[in-house]
C-alpha positions, 0 to 999 in steps of 0.5 A, spaced: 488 500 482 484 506 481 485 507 489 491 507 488 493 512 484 488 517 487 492 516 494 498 520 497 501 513 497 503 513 489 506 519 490 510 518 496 512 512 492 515 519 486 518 522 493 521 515 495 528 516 490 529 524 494 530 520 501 538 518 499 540 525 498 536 528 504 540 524 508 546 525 503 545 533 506 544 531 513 551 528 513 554 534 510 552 538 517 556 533 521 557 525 521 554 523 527 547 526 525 548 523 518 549 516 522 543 517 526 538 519 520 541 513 517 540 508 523 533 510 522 531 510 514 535 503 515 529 500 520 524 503 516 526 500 511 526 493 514 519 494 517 517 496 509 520 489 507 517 486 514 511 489 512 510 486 505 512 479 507 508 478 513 501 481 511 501 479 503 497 472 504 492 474 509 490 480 504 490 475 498 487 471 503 482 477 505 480 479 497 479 471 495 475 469 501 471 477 499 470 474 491 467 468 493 462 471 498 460 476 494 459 471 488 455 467 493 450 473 494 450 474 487 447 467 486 443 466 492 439 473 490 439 471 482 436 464 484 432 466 490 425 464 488 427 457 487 431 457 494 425 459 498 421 454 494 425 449 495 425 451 503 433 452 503 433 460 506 436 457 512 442 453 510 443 459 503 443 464 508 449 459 512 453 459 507 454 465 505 455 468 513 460 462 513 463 465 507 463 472 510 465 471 517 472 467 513 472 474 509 473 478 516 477 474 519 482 474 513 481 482 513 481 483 520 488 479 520 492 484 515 489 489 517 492 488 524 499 486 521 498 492 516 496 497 522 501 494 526 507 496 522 505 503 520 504 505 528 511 502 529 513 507 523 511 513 526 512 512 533 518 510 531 519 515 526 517 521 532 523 517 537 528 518 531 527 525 530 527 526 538 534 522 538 537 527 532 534 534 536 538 530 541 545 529 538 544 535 535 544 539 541 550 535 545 553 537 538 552 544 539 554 544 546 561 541 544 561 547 538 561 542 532 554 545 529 551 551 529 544 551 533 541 552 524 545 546 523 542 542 528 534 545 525 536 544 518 537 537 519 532 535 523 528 537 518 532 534 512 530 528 516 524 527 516 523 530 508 527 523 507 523 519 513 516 521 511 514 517 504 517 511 507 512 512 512 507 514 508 508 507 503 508 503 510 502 505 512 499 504 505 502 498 504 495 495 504 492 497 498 498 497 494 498 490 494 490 490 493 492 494 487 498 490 485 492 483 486 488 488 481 493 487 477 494 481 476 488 479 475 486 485 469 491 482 466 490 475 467 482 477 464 485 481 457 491 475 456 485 470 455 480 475 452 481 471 444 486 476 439 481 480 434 480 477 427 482 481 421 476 483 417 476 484 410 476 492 409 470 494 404 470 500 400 468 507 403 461 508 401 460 513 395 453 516 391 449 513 386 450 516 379 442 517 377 
């Protein structure tokens, strides 16, 4: 959680509701760019949702599996006198590289799917302004709007396009600090209600 209030990605997220007046402005220079910037924020959108359904277990996986090995050192190195007397380095030490390698695979595999999407985003986010610089030139030729118009709309664009794609490459850790979350809240709601105390009365100086 901390991470993520210290990233771009949270204030991408307060720069996320700007998007549909953006793309409102860039309609008003002409329909045909408005439906191009439009086409773009729409697949952008679907690969966030694509995103988050397609990499949440494996990270959940990845942050259970790194839980458990971590608690697995943590015991092995409080109880490592009684291990190495009783001749069981060996077979500690092949749990706990099982239990890491189960962690690596889990974050190797949401890491990939994670990246996968936030290349695509800007790949596609580049391609999408190169197809609108397009529209509007064969728009210029046509005199329906002027070479400012066409700049301007670019520009309007990528200001709607840019925190979609910065939340998309975050995605990540915005689903560890959503599992942080969880599971802060899970340790307070268990954590037992203060009892009341019986209030006693200010301390005063003795009379001599």
């Amino acid at each position: 959680m901390q991470r993520l209030i210290s990233s771009p990605v949270l204030m991408a997220l307060f720069d996320l509701p700007w998007a549909p007046f953006f793309l409102a402005a860039v309609f008003l220079f002409h329909p045909l760019l408005g439906a191009v910037a439009s086409f773009g924020l729409f697949v952008l959108i679907v690969a966030t949702l694509l995103n988050q359904v397609m990499s949440k277990a494996p990270l959940q996986n990845s942050n259970v599996a790194s839980q458990v090995s971590e608690r697995m050192s943590d015991m092995f190195r409080q109880e490592g006198e009684i291990i190495g007397a009783l001749g069981m380095r060996g077979a500690a030490f092949y749990r706990w590289q099982e239990a890491r390698d189960v962690a690596t695979e889990a974050t190797m595999i949401g890491n990939d799917r994670a990246s996968t999407f936030s290349v695509f985003s800007r790949t596609f986010r580049l391609f999408l302004q190169s197809a609108l610089l397009a529209a509007g030139a064969w728009l210029v030729l046509r005199q329906e709007v002027t070479p400012g118009a066409m700049i301007a709309s670019s520009i309007l664009m990528g200001r709607a396009l840019s925190p979609i794609e910065q939340v998309v490459g975050g995605w990540p850790m915005v689903q560890r600090a959503q599992d942080g979350w969880k599971r802060l809240t899970g340790l307070l709601t268990r954590r037992p209600p203060t009892l009341p105390r019986t209030p006693c009365p200010a301390p005063r100086r003795g009379s001599r």
